[in-house]
N, C-alpha and C positions, 0 to 999 in steps of 0.2 A: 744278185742272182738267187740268193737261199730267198730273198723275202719271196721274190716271183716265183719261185719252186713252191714255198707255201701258201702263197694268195691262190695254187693252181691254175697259173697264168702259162707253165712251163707244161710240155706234151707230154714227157720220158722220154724214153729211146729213142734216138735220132735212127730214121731209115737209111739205109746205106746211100740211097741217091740225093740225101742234103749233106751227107760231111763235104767238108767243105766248101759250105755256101755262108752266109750271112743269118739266114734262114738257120741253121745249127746251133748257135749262139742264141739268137734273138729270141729264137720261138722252145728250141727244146735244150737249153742252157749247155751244149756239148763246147769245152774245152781241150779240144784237141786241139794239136800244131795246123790243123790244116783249114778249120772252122775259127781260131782266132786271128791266122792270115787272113781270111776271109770276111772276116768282121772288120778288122783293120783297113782293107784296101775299100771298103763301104765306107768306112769312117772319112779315110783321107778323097773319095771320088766328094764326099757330099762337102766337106769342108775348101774342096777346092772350087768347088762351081761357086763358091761365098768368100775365098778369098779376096779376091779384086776389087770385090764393091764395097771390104769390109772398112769404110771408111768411118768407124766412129767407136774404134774398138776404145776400150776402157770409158769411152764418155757415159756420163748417168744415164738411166733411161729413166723419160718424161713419161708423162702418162699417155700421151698420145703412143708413143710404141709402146709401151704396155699392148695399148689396144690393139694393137697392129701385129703384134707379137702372138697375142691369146687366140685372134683371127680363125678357129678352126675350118673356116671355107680356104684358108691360103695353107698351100705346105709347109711346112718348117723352110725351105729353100725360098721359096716365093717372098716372105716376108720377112726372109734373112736380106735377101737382095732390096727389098723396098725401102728396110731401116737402114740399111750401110752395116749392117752387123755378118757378123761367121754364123753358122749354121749350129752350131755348139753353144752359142751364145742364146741363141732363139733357142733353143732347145732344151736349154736348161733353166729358162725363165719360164717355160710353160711348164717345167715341172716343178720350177718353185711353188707356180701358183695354180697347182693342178686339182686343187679341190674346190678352186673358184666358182 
């Protein structure tokens, strides 16, 4: 969160009508109780739509998901479901290899 505060990726002051959104968190870095519920129940809707298919947790990823994973025409959801992977799992391989 400080590095996105200082890249000036982060807005300042959350307006009263996003406390409490996903939006608070994400975009204007607000840690209130009500903004990191909020982040949180985003976390678990998007982790749960990738639950079910998540058939290949821990297995190595080939190069072919690699590619499938990098995909920026698929959402992180889309090609969480195509690999068998969780959505945290995509998601943090696109940021391993985010300067690709």
């Amino acid at each position: 969160m400080a590095r996105a505060r200082w890249l000036g990726r982060l807005q300042g002051k959350v307006p009263e009508h996003l406390h409490g959104t996903n939006t608070g968190v994400s975009r204007y870095g607000c840690l209130c109780p009500r903004c990191r519920d909020a982040a949180e129940a985003e976390r678990e809707r998007r982790q749960e739509a990738t639950r079910h298919t998540a058939v290949n947790y821990k297995a190595p990823w080939t190069d072919s998901d690699i590619e499938i994973a990098l995909d920026r025409n698929l959402t992180v959801i889309e090609a969480a479901q195509r690999l068998g992977r969780t959505h945290s799992a995509v998601r943090a391989l696109r940021y391993k290899y985010r300067d690709s």
